[in-house]
C-alpha positions, 0 to 999 in steps of 0.5 A, a space after each residue: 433446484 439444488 439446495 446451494 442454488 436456493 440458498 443463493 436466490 435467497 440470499 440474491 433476494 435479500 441483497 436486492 432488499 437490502 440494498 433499495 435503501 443506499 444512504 450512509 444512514 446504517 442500521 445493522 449490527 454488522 457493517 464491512 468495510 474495504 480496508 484498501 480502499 479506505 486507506 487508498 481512497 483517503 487524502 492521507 492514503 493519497 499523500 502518502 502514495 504519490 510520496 512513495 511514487 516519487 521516492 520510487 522513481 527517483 530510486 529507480 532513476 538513480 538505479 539507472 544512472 548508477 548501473 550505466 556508469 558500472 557498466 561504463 567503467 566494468 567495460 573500461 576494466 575489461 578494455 585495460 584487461 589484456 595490457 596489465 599483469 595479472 596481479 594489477 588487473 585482480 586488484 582492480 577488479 576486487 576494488 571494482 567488486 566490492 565498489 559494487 556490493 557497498 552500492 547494492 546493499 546502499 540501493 537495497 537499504 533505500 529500498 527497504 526505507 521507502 517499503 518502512 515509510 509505507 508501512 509506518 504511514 499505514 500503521 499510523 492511518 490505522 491507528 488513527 482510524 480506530 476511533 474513526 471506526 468506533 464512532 460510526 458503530 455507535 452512530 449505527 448501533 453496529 457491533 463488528 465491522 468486517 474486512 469486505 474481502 472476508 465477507 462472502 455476500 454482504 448488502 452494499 448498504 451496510 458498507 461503511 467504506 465511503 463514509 469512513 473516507 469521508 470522516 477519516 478526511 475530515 479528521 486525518 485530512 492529509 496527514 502531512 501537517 498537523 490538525 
């Protein structure tokens, strides 16, 4: 058996120990948690996603609706084509064009509102997470918390996600009103 196959076997073994005892009572210097997960996983993080669903699809209905009727009149201008002079038809179409790129770049600003509501809400979770965070190290006499995907092999038992869920919660609860 290879040095690496050892090693894994030993480590598997310790995992095996560590991992009898699955309560949220942690004693370990180093903790991990699942970032993702605790945002996502948490009743802000839900508030916050379903309102960023919403918006999304009512964006998208909105694209849809917006793109049949360009297409609608784009069919129109291209009908009308063969009866106008020249000038009369590019001047149309110029109107046409440029109607099109106020809509996109409007489409795109929307786009790039409901990404900055995300990111501000995550950004505000975060925040407010830290003291969340800070406590239950001192409640298990942990120095570090590790992201859980920067972790190669860890024991599920020093992983904090689930009790960070529950203390965010109590704390942050949805976000959408004040505490």
């Amino acid at each position: 058996m290879g040095r690496l196959a050892r090693a894994l076997t030993l480590i598997a073994m310790a995992l095996s120990w560590a991992t009898a005892s699955t309560s949220q009572d942690v004693r370990s210097p180093i903790l991990t948690i699942d970032s993702e997960r605790l945002y996502r996983d948490s009743a802000f993080g839900q508030r916050v996603l379903n309102e960023i669903e919403a918006r999304t699809s009512e964006l998208a209905e909105d694209n849809r609706r917006i793109e049949a009727e360009l297409e609608a009149e784009e069919q129109l201008l291209t009908d009308q084509r063969g009866e106008m002079e020249p000038d009369a038809f590019r001047a149309l179409a110029d109107a046409f064009d440029a109607r099109v790129e106020v809509i996109r770049r409007d489409r795109d600003a929307r786009s790039r509102a409901i990404a900055d509501l995300l990111e501000e809400n995550r950004d505000r979770f975060l925040m407010s997470a830290a003291p969340v965070l800070e406590e239950i190290m001192r409640d298990t006499g942990a120095a570090v918390i590790l992201e859980q995907r920067s972790v190669f092999v860890s024991a599920n038992a020093i992983d904090i996600t689930d009790l960070a869920i529950e203390r965010m919660d109590a704390t942050l609860g949805d976000g959408g009103t004040q505490q």
